[in-house]
C-alpha positions, 0 to 999 in steps of 0.5 A: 949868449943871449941876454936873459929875459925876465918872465912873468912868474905867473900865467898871461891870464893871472897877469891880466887879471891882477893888473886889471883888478888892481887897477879897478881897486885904485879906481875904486878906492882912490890912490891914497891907499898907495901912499900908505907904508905897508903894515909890518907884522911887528910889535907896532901893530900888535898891543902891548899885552897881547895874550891871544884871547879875546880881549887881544884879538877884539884889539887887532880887529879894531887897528885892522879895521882903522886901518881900512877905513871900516866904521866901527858901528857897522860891524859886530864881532864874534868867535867861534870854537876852535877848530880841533881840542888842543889837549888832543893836538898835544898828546896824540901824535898827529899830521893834520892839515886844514884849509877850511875858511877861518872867518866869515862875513854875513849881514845880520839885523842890518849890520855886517858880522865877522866871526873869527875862530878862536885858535887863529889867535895864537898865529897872530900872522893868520889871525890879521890876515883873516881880519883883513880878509873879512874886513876887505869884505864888507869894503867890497860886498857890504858897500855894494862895490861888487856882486855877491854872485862875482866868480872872482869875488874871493881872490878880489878880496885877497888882493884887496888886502895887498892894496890896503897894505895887509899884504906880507900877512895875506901872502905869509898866511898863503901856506904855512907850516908848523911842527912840534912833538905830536906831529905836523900841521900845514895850513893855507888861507886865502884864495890866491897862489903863493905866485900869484901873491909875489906877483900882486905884492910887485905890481903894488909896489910898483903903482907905488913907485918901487921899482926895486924890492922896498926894505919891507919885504925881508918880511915875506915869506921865501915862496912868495918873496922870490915870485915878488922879485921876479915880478919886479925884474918882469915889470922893470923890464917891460917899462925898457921894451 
């Protein structure tokens, strides 16, 4: 029988692409980064009186951007209203997905705003990696590191918050599903695939010298912690060949 061969979970072109992004990142931002544990979606992290309004998430947004080197006086936070009426959510039966943008970065005045809708509070998972997302943003686009007009500007944002340690959120938030007695809810942030999330999170970690899956990633999700494993076997592998 011939030996198995693990195999790239993700496309020749997504390879390249994560690799050579990943690469530009160091480059760009140093190693330091790299030596840096991943954030844990733990209580360490979260204020002790988290309560999901806006006090709590004015909290999260500060250890997020601490956390990515962004000067608080570079950036205003807002809020916006939820989505949909949660009174309705929770009388009319419903299956309802979303995948519209939870955040947004604009430049306003000479500082850069990030606005937040007001429900992501309650899914502290999706709340951080949105801050995340937009905080990696203004490393990106409000330090003029790319061009507003990249194609791929949205994905490199993604995959800057797996370098900067965000990503068990980013990769959990890819795909979500929740359900209650009105129905059922599926929602998806971010740009990358759940593969292409298990395969940046295995190239991360291995810039970061795990070669095996590192006690951290019993936070991930199944999806992206499966696709994480065989990107390590794949790249164990090629370092042998």
């Amino acid at each position: 029988m011939w030996p198995f061969t693990p195999s790239c979970p993700v496309t020749p072109e997504e390879q390249a692409w994560i690799e050579e992004s990943s690469d530009w990142l160091v480059g760009e931002f140093g190693s330091e980064p790299l030596r840096r544990p991943p954030v844990l979606p733990e209580r360490t992290f979260f204020p002790a009186d988290y309560t999901a309004d806006e006090s709590s998430i004015a909290a999260v947004f500060d250890r997020v951007r601490q956390h990515l080197g962004v000067p608080a006086d570079r950036i205003v936070l807002e809020y916006e209203p939820e989505e949909l009426d949660p009174e309705l959510l929770a009388t009319v039966p419903l299956a309802f997905e979303s995948n519209g943008a939870a955040g947004h970065w604009s430049r306003r005045d000479g500082r850069t705003v990030i606005t937040v809708r007001l429900d992501q509070a309650r899914q502290p998972i999706s709340l951080v990696a949105t801050l995340a997302h937009e905080l990696a943003h203004e490393r990106l686009l409000g330090e003029d590191r790319i061009d507003p007009e990249r194609r791929d500007g949205e994905p490199l944002t993604d995959l800057t918050t797996i370098f900067f340690g965000f990503g068990i959120f980013s990769a959990n938030a890819a795909f979500e599903f929740s359900s209650s007695p009105s129905g059922w809810r599926t929602s998806s942030l971010g740009y990358l695939t759940e593969r292409a999330y298990g395969y940046a999170l295995a190239y991360w970690s291995w810039s970061r010298g795990e070669v095996r899956p590192a006690p951290w990633t019993r936070h991930l999700d199944t999806n992206p912690r499966t696709w994480m494993k065989q990107g390590l076997r794949y790249l164990g592998e090629r370092r042998r060949g």
